[in-house]
N, C-alpha and C positions, 0 to 999 in steps of 0.2 A: 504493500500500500504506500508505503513511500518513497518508491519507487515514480507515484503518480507525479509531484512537483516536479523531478526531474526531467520528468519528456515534456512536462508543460515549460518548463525555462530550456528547454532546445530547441521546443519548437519556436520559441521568441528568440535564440538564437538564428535559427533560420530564416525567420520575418529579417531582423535585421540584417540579416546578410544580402537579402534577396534586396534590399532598402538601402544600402550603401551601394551597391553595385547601378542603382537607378541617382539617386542621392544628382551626383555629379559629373552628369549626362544632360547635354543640352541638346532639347529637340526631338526628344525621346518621349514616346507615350507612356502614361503612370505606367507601376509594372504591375503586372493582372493576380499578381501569385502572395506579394508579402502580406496582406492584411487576411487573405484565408490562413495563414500558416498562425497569426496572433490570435483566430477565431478558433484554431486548433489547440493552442496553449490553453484558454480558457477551459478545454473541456476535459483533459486529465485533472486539472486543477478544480473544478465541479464534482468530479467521482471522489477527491481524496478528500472533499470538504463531505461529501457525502457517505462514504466509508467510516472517518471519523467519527462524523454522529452517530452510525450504526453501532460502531463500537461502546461508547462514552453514553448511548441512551439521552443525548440531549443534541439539540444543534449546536454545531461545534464550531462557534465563534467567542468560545469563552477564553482561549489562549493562545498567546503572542506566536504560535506557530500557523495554527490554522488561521487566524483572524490576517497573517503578511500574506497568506496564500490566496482570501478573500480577494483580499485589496491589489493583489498583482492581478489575479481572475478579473475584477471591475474595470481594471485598470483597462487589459485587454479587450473589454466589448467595450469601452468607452471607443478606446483609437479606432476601433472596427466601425462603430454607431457614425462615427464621424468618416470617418472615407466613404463608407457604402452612402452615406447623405452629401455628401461633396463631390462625390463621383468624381471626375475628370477634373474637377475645377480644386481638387482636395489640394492643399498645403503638403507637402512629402517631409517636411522639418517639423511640422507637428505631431505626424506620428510617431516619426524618429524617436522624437523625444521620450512621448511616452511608451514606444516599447524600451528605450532606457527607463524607464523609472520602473515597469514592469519585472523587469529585468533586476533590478535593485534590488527591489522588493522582497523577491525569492531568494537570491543571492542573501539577503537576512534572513530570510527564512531557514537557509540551511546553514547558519553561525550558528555557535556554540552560545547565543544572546536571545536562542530562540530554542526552548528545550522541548523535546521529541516526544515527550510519555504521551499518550493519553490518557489523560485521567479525569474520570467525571467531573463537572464542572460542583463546587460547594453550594450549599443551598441557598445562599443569597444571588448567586449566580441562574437560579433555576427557574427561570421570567420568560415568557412568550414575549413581553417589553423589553428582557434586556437583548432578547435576537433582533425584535425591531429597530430599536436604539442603535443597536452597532452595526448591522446590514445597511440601512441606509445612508448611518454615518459615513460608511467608507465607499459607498455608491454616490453619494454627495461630492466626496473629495475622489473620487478619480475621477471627476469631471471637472475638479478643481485643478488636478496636476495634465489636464490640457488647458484651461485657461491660463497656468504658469508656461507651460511649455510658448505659446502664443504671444504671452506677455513679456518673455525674455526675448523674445526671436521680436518683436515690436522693436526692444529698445536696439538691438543689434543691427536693424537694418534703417538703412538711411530713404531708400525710395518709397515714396508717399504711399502711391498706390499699394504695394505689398505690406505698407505701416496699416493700411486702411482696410486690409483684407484679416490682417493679426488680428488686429481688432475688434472686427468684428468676429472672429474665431473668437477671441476670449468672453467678450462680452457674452454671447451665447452660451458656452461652457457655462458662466456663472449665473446665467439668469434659468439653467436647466438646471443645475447643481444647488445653488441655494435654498428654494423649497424645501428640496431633497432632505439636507443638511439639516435644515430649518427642523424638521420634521422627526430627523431620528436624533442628532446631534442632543437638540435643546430639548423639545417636545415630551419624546419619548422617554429621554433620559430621566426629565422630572419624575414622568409616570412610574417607571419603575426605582429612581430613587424615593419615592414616597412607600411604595411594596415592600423594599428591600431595609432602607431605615429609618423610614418612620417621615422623613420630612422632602420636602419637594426640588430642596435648595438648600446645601452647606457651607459652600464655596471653597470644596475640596479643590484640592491642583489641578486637575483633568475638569472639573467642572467649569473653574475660573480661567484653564487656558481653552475651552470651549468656546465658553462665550468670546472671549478677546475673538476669538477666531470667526465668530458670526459678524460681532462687529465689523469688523477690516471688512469682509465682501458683502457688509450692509453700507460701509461708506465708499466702497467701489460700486456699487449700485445707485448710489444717492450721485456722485459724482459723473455717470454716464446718465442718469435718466434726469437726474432733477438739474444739475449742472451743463450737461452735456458736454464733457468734457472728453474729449480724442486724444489727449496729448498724452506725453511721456506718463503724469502724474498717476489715471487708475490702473496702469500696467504696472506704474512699481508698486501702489496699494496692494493688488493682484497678488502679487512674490510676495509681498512682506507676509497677507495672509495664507498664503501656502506653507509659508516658514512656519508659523503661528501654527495650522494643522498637524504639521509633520512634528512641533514641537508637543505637541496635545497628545501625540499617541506616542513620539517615543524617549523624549525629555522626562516626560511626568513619567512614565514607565521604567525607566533606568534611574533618573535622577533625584526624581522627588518622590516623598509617601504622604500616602493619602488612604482615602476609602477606597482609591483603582490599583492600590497598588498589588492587586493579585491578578490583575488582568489590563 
């Protein structure tokens, strides 16, 4: 069985390979093969999330192994969601990207900072709220780590029109991804932190670097809809709150303790 991650980060191996060989080719049709190969990683990575529960008797997003697995799995239908919707017209650096972070992903998944057992999740962990909570937490944010991907490639290039096309790649990323976020991040999490101890809001680490991280892509949202602002400024909003996310899940998880600090 875990054996499964492994063919799921080769086949993202192969995506990218098939994606650099196109990458830096002028004049060349998109290539027809890399983003089925990132739609292939996904689905080893679906059976081990799925295998896991069967073992553990619970949905097995309760630990730092399977939950990097989730989130490189999201990660992959996000890039896929978006090329098959971009078609021809698709950004080939924005995938890139996020079959890098994909890639990432796993590659912590199989560190020694991500421990292997399965073992039933404890019974505070035992919430149809806390799967909700964190399924669409990290389905929120891999639509987040294309609006970063987007948002770096914005500041990197200097031609208007490809500044104008990032953009609205990010923009979109984050106005599909924030509900999302919205929803399991904040929402869900109260829900089940009321179930689990008693109150809706502690301003545990993970809870408090949550919120900062709603904030940032509610003032990158305030900033394109109510400002309307194109410029350099909610592309670097954009990165700071991705930093903020990736700080949410593996800062307060290594670094700091709390009520998350078992998951």
């Amino acid at each position: 069985m875990n054996t499964l991650p492994s063919i799921g980060l080769a086949c993202i191996l192969v995506s990218m390979l098939a994606q650099v060989l196109h990458l830096f080719r002028k004049g060349t049709k998109p290539d027809p093969f890399s983003h089925w190969a990132l739609a292939a990683a996904a689905v080893p990575l679906a059976l081990f999330i799925a295998a896991r529960s069967a073992e553990i008797g619970f949905p097995a997003l309760t630990g730092t192994y399977e939950s990097l697995a989730f989130y490189s799995m999201a990660v992959c239908a996000a890039a896929v969601a978006y090329r098959l919707r971009a078609g021809k017209a698709h950004l080939p650096f924005v995938q890139f990207g996020a079959s890098v972070a994909a890639l990432g992903l796993l590659a912590l998944a199989s560190s020694p900072l991500a421990p292997k057992e399965a073992l039933p999740p404890i019974p505070a962990l035992r919430s149809y709220w806390l799967v909700a909570h964190v399924a669409l937490s990290f389905v929120g944010e891999s639509l987040f780590v294309v609006s970063f991907v987007a948002s770096v490639l914005f500041l990197a290039v200097r031609d208007g029109k490809r500044r104008n096309e990032y953009d609205r790649v990010s923009y979109t990323a984050v106005a599909l991804g924030y509900p999302i976020f919205t929803l399991g991040a904040i929402v869900f999490g109260a829900v089940w932190a009321e179930q689990a101890w008693g109150v809706w809001w502690s301003w545990d680490p993970k809870e408090t670097w949550a919120l900062v991280t709603w904030l940032a892509y509610s003032l990158y949202l305030h900033l394109r809809l109510a400002r309307n602002r194109r410029d350099a400024l909610p592309s670097i909003v954009a990165i700071a709150g991705f930093l903020c996310a990736l700080f949410t899940f593996f800062g307060v998880n290594f670094l700091l303790s709390g009520l998350h600090s078992y998951g």
